[in-house]
C-alpha positions in Angstrom: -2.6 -4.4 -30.5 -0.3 -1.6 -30.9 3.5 -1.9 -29.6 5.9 0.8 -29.2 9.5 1.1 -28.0 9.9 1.3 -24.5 11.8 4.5 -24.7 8.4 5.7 -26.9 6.6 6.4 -23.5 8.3 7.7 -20.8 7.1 7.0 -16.9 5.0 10.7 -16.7 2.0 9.8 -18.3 2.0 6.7 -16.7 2.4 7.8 -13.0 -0.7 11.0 -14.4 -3.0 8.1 -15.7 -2.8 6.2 -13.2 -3.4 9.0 -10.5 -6.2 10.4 -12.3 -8.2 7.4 -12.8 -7.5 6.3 -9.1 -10.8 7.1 -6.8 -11.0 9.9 -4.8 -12.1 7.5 -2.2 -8.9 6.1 -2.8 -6.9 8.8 -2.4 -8.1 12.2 -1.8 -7.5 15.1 -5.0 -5.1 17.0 -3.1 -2.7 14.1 -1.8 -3.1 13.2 -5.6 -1.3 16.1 -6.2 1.1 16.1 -3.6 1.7 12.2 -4.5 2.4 13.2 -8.4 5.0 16.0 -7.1 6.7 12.6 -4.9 7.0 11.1 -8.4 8.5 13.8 -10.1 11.0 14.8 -7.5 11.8 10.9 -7.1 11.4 8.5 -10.0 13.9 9.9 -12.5 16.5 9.8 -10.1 16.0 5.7 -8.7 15.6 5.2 -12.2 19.0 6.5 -12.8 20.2 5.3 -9.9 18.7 1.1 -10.7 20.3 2.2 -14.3 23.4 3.2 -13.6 25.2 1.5 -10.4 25.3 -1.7 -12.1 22.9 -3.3 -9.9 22.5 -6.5 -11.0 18.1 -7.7 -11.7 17.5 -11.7 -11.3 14.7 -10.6 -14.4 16.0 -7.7 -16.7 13.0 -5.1 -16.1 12.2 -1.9 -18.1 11.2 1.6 -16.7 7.7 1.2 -17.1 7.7 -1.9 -15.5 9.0 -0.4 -12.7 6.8 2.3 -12.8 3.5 0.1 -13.2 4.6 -2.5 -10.3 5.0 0.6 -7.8 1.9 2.3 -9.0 0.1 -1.9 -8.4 1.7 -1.9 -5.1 0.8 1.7 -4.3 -3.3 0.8 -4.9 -3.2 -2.4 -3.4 -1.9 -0.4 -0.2 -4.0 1.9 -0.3 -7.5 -0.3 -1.0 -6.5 -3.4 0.9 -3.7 -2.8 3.2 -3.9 0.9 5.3 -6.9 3.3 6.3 -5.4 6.6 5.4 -8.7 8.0 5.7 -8.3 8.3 9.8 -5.4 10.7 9.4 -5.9 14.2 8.9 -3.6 17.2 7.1 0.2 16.4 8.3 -0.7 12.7 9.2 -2.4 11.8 6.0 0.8 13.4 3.9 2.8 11.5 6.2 1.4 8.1 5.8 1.0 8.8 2.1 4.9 9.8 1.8 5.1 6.2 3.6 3.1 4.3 0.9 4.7 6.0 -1.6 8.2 5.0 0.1 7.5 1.3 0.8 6.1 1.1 -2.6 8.9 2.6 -4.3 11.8 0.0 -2.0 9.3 -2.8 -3.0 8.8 -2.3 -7.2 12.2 -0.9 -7.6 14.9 -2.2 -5.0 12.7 -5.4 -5.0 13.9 -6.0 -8.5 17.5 -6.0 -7.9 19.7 -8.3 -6.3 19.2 -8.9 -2.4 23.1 -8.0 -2.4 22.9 -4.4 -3.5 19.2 -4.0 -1.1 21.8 -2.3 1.4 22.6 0.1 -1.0 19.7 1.1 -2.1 18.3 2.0 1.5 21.8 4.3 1.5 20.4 6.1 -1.4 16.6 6.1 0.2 18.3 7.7 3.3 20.1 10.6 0.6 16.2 10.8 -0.8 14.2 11.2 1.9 14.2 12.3 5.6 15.5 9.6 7.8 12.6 9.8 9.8 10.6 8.6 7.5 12.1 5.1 6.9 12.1 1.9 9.3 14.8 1.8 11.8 15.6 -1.9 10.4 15.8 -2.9 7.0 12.9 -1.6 4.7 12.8 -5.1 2.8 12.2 -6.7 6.6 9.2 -4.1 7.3 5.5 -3.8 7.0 3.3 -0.9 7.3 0.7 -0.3 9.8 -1.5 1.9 11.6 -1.4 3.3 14.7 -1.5 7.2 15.9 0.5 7.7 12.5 1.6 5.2 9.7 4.9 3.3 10.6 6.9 0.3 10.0 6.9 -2.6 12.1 9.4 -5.9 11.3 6.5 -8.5 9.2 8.2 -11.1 11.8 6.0 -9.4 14.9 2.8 -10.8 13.0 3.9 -14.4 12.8 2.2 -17.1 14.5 4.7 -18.3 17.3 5.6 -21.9 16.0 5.2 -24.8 18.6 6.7 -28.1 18.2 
């Protein structure tokens, strides 16, 4: 076993592997592409952003932690959770973006205190288009499909309890 600093590998090549050796089936080559350029315009700065604010992390994480938990929660999406396949050109960059969003909230503001959650939805509203987020609080949403891929509150799915 072979262990190097964590500043020794930097979040690129793991985002690159990790798109490359995901199926096609999984997600298409050219939404790989578009989903590497949502990395590189994003990561760096939440990084900086988780680094930097002094938000506070119940268990100290590193970058590539990080990195590797959004990239999990991004394939288990993907395989298990969402059909992207029934979208087409627009739709399927849209639901995609979404994914990539909700994965992103989940590995990175998931780490950090419930407390600063708030504002790290401020900064996800700065990072993407408004439109593109749940009206209510990302950590209280799901995705699911309809016509396009939305949010819906993961309270909506809950059996009604009965005394």
């Amino acid at each position: 076993m072979v262990y190097t600093a964590d500043n020794a590998l930097t979040w690129e090549p793991i985002t690159k592997t990790w798109l490359k050796k995901l199926s096609d089936e999984v997600l298409p080559p050219k939404m790989k592409e578009w989903t590497d350029n949502l990395f590189m315009t994003h990561i760096q700065n939440t990084i900086d952003l988780i680094r930097g604010k002094g938000f506070k992390e119940a268990i100290p994480t590193t970058n590539n932690n990080l990195i590797i938990s959004m990239c999990r929660m991004m394939e288990m999406v993907l395989n298990r959770g969402v059909n992207i396949h029934k979208y087409e050109e627009d739709r399927l960059k849209k639901a995609v973006l979404k994914v990539f969003i909700w994965s992103l909230a989940w590995s990175f503001g998931g780490a950090i205190d419930s407390k600063h959650h708030s504002s790290f939805e401020v900064f996800l509203g700065t990072a993407f288009n408004i439109s593109d987020l749940p009206r209510s609080s990302i950590f209280d949403s799901r995705l699911f499909e309809s016509e396009h891929m939305d949010y819906r509150s993961w309270t909506v799915d809950m059996p009604k309890f009965q005394y």
